[in-house]
N, CA, C and O atoms as a printed pandas DataFrame, in Angstrom:
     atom_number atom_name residue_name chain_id  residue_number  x_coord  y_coord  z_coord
0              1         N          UNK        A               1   -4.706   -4.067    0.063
1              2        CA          UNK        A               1   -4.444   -2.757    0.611
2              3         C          UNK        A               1   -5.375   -1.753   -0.054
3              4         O          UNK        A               1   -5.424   -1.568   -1.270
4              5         N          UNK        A               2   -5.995   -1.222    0.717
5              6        CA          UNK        A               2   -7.390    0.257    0.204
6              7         C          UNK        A               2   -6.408    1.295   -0.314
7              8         O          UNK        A               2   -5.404    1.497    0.368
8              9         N          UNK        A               3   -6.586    1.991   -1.466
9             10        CA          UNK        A               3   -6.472    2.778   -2.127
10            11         C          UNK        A               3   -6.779    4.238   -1.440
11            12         O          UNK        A               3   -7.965    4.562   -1.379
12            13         N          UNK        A               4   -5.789    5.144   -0.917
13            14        CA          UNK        A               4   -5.833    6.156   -0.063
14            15         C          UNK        A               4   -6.526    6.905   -0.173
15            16         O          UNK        A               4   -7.252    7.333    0.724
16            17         N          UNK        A               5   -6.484    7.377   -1.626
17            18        CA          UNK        A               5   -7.712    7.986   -1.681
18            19         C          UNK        A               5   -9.322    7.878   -1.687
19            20         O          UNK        A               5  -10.083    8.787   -2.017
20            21         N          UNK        A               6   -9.610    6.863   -1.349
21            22        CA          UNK        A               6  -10.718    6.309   -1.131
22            23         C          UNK        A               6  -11.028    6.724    0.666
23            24         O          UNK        A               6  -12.091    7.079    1.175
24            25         N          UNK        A               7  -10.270    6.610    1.035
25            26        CA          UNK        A               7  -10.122    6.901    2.237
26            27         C          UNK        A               7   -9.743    8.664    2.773
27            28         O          UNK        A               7  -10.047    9.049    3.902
28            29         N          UNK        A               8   -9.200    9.378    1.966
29            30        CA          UNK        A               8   -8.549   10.847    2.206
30            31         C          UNK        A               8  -10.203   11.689    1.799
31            32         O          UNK        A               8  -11.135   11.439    1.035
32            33         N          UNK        A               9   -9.892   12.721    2.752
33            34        CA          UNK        A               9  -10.955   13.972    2.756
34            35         C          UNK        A               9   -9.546   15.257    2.489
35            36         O          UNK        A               9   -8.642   15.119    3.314
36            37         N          UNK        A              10   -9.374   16.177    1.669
37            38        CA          UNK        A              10   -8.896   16.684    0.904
38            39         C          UNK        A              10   -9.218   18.492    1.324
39            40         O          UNK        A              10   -9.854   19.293    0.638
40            41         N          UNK        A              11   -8.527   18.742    2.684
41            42        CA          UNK        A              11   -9.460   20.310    3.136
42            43         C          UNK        A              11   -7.743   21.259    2.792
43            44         O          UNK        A              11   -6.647   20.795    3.106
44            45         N          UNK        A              12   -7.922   22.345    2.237
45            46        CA          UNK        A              12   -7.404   23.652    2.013
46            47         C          UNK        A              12   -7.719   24.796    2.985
47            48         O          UNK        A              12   -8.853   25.240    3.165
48            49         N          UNK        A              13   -6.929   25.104    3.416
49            50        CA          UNK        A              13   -6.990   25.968    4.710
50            51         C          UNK        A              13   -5.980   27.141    4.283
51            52         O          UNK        A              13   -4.983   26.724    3.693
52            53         N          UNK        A              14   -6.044   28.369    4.448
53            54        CA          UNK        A              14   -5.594   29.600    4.189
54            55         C          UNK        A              14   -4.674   29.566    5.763
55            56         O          UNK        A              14   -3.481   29.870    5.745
56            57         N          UNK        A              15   -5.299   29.205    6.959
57            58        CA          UNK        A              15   -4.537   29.079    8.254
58            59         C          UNK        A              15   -3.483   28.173    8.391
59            60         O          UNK        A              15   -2.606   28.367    9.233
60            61         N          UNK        A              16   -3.477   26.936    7.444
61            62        CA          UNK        A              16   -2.211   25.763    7.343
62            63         C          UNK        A              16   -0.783   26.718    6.814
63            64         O          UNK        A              16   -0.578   27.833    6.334
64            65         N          UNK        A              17   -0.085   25.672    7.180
65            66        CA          UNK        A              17    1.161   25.936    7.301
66            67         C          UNK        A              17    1.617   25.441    6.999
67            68         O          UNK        A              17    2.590   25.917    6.415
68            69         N          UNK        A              18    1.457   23.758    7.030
69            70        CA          UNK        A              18    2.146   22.778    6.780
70            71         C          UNK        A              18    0.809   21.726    6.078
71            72         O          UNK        A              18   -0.407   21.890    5.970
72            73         N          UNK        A              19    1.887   20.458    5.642
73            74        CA          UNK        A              19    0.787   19.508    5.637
74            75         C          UNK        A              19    0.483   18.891    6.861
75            76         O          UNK        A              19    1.433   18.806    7.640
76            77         N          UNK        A              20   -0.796   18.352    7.301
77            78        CA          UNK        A              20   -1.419   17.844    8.211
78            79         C          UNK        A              20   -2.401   17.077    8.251
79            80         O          UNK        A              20   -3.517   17.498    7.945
80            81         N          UNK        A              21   -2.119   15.300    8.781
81            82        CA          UNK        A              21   -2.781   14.271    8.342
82            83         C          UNK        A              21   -3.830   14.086    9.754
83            84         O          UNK        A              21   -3.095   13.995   10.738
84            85         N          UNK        A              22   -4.920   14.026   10.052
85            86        CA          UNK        A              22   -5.617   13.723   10.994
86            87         C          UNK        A              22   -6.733   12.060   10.740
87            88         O          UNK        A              22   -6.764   11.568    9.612
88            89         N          UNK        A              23   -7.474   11.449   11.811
89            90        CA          UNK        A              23   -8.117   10.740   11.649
90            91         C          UNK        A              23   -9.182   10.958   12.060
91            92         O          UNK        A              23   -9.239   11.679   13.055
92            93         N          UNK        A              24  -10.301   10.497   11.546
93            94        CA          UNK        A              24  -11.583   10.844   12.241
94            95         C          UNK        A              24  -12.095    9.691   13.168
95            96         O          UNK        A              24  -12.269    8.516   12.843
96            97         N          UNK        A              25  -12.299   10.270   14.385
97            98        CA          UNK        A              25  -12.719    8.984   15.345
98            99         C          UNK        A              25  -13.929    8.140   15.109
99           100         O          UNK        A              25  -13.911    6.951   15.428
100          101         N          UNK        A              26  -15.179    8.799   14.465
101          102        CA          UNK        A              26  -16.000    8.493   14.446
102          103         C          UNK        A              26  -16.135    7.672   12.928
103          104         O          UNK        A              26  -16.915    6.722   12.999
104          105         N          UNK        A              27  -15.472    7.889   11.491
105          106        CA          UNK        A              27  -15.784    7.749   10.566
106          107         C          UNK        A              27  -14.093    7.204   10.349
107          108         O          UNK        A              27  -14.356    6.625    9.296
108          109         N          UNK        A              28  -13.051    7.024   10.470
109          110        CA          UNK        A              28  -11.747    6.350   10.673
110          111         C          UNK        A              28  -11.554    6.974    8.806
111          112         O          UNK        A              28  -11.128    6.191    7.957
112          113         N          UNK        A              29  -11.794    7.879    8.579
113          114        CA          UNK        A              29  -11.569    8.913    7.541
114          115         C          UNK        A              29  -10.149    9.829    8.026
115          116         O          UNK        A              29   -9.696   10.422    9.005
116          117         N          UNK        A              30   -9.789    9.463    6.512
117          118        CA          UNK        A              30   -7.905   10.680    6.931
118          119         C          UNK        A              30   -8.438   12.150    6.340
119          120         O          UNK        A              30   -9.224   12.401    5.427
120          121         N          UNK        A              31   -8.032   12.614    6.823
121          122        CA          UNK        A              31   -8.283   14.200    6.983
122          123         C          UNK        A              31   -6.624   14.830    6.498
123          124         O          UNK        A              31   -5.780   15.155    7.333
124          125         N          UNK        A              32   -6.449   14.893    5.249
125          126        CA          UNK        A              32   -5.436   15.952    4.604
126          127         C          UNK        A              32   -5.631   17.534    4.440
127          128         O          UNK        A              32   -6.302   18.070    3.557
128          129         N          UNK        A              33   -4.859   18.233    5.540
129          130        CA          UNK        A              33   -5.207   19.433    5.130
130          131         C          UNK        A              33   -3.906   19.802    5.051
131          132         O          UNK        A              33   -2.948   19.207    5.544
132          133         N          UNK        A              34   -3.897   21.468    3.997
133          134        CA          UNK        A              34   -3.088   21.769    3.013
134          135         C          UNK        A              34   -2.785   23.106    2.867
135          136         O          UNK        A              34   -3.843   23.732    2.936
136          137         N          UNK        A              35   -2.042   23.689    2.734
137          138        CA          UNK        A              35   -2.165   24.856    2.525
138          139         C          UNK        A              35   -2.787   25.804    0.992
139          140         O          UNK        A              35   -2.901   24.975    0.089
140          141         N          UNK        A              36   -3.054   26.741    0.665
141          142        CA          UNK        A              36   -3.880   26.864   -0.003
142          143         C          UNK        A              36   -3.277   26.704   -1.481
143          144         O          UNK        A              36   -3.755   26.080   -2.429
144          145         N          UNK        A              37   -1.746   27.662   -1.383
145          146        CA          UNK        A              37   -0.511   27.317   -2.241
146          147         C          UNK        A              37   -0.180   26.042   -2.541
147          148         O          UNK        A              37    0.338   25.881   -3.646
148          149         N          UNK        A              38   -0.339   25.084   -1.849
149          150        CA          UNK        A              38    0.140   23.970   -1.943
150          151         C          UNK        A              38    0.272   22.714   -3.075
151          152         O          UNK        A              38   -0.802   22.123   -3.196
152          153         N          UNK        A              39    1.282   22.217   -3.868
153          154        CA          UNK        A              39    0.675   21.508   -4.974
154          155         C          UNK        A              39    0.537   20.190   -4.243
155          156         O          UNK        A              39    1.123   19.798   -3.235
156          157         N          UNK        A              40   -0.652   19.426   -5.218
157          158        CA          UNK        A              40   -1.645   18.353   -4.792
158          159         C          UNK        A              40   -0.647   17.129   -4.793
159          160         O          UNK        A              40   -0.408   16.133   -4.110
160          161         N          UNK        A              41   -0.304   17.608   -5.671
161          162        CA          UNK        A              41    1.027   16.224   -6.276
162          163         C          UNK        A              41    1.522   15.904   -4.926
163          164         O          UNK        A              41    0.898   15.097   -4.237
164          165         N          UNK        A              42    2.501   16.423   -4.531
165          166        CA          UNK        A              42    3.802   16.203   -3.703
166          167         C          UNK        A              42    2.909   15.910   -2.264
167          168         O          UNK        A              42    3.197   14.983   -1.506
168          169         N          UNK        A              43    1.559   17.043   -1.975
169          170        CA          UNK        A              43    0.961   16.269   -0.607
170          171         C          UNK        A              43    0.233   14.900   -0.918
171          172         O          UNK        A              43    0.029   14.189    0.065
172          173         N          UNK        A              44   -0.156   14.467   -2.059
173          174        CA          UNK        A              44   -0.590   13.158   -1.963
174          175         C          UNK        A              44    0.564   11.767   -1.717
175          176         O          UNK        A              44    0.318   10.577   -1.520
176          177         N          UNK        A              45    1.924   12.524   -1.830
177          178        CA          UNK        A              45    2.466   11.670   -2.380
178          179         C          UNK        A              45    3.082   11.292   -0.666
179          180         O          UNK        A              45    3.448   10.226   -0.171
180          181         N          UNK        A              46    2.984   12.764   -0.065
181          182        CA          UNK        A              46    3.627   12.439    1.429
182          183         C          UNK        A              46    2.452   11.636    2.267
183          184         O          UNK        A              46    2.700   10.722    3.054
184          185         N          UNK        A              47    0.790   12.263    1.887
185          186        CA          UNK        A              47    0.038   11.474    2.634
186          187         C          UNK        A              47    0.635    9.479    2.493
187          188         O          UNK        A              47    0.728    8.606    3.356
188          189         N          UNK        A              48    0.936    9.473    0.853
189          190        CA          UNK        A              48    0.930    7.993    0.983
190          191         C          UNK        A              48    1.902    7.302    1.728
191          192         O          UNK        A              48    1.582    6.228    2.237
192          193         N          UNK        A              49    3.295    7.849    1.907
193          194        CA          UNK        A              49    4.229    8.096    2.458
194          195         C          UNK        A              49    4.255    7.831    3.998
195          196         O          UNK        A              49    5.183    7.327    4.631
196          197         N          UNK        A              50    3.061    8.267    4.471
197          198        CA          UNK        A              50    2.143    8.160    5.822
198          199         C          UNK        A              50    1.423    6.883    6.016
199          200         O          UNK        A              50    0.559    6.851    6.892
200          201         N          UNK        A              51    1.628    5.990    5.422
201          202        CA          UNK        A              51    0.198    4.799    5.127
202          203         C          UNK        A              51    0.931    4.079    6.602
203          204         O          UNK        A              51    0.012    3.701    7.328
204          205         N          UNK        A              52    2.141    3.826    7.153
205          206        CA          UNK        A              52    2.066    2.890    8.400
206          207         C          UNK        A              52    1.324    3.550    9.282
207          208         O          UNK        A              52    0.489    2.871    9.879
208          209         N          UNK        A              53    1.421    5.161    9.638
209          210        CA          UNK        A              53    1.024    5.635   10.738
210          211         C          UNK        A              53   -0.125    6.212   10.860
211          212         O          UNK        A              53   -0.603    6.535   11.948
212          213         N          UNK        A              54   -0.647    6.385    9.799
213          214        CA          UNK        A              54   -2.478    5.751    9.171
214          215         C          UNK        A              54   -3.204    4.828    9.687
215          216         O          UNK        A              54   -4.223    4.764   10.375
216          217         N          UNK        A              55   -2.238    3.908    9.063
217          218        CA          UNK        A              55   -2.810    2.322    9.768
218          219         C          UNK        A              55   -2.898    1.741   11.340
219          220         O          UNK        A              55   -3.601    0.915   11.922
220          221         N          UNK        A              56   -1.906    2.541   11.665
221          222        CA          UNK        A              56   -1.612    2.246   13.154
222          223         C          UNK        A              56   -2.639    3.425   14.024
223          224         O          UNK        A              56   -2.853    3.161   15.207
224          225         N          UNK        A              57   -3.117    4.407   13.578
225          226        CA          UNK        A              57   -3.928    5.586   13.828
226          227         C          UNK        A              57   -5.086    4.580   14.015
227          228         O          UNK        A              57   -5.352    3.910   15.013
228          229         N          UNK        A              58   -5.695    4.631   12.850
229          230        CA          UNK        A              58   -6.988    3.094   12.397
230          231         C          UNK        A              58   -7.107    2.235   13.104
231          232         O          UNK        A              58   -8.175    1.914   13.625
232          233         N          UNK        A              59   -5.849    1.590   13.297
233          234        CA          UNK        A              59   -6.172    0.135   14.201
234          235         C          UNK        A              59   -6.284    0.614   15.573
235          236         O          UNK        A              59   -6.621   -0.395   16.192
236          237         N          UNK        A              60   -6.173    1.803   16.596
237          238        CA          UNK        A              60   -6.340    1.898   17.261
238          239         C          UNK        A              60   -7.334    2.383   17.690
239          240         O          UNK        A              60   -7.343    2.744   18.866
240          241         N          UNK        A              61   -8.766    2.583   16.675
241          242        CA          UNK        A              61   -9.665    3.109   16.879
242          243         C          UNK        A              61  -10.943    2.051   17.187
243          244         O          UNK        A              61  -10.784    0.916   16.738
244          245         N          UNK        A              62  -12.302    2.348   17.973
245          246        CA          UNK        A              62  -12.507    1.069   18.453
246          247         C          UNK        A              62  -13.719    0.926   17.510
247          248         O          UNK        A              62  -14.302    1.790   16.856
248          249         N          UNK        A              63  -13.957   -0.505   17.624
249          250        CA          UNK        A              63  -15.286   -1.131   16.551
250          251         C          UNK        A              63  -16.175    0.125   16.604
251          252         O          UNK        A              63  -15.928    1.139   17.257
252          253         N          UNK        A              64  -16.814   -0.004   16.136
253          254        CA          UNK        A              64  -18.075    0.710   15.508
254          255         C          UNK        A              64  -19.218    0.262   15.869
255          256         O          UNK        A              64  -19.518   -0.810   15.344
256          257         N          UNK        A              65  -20.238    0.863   16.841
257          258        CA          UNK        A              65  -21.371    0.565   17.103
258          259         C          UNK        A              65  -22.477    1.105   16.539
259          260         O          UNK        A              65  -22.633    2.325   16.560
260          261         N          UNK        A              66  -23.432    0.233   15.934
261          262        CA          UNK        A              66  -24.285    0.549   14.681
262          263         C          UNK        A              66  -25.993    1.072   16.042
263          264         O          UNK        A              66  -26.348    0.658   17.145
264          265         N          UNK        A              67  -26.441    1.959   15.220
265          266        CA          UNK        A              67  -27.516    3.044   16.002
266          267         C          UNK        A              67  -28.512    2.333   15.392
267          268         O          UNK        A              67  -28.691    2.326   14.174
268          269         N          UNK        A              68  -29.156    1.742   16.182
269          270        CA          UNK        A              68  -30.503    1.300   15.875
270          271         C          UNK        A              68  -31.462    2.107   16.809
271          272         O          UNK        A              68  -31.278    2.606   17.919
272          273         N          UNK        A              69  -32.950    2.050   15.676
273          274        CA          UNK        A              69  -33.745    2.783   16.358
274          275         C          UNK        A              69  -33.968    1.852   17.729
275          276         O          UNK        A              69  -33.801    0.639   17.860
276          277         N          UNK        A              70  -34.384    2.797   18.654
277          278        CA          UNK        A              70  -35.165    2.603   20.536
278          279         C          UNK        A              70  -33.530    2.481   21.170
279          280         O          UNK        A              70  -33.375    2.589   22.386
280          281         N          UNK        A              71  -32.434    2.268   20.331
281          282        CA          UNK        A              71  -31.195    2.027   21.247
282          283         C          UNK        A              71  -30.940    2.941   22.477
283          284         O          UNK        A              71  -30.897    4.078   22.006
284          285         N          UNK        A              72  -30.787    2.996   23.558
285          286        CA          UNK        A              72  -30.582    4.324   24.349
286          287         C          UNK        A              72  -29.128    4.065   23.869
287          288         O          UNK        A              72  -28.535    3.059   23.480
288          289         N          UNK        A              73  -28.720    5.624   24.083
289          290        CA          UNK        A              73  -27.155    6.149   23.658
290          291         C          UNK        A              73  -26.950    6.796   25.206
291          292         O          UNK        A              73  -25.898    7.359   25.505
């Protein structure tokens, strides 16, 4: 099992409200954002808290196609 934070991008937002876990489609990177008040502790602890619906986020994202040069896109 990968170590979350290896995986978490860590953004502070003055506009958050809450905590809020996103995925990145392109880079299957978790996206924790936070409010600015917020202690680090208790949101890391809910991100981990989050790890099935992470995983299930992840697995639904599709292979990865690698860009080689002359490829048309």
């Amino acid at each position: 099992m990968t170590d979350l934070s290896e995986l978490l991008d860590i953004v502070r937002s003055r506009a958050a409200r809450r905590l809020r876990l996103s995925v990145d489609r392109r880079s299957g990177r978790i996206r924790l954002t936070l409010p600015v008040r917020a202690a680090m502790g208790p949101a890391l602890q809910w991100a981990e808290s989050q790890r099935p619906w992470i995983e299930r986020q992840q697995n639904r994202l599709p292979d990865p196609w690698p860009i080689v040069p002359a490829m048309l896109v």
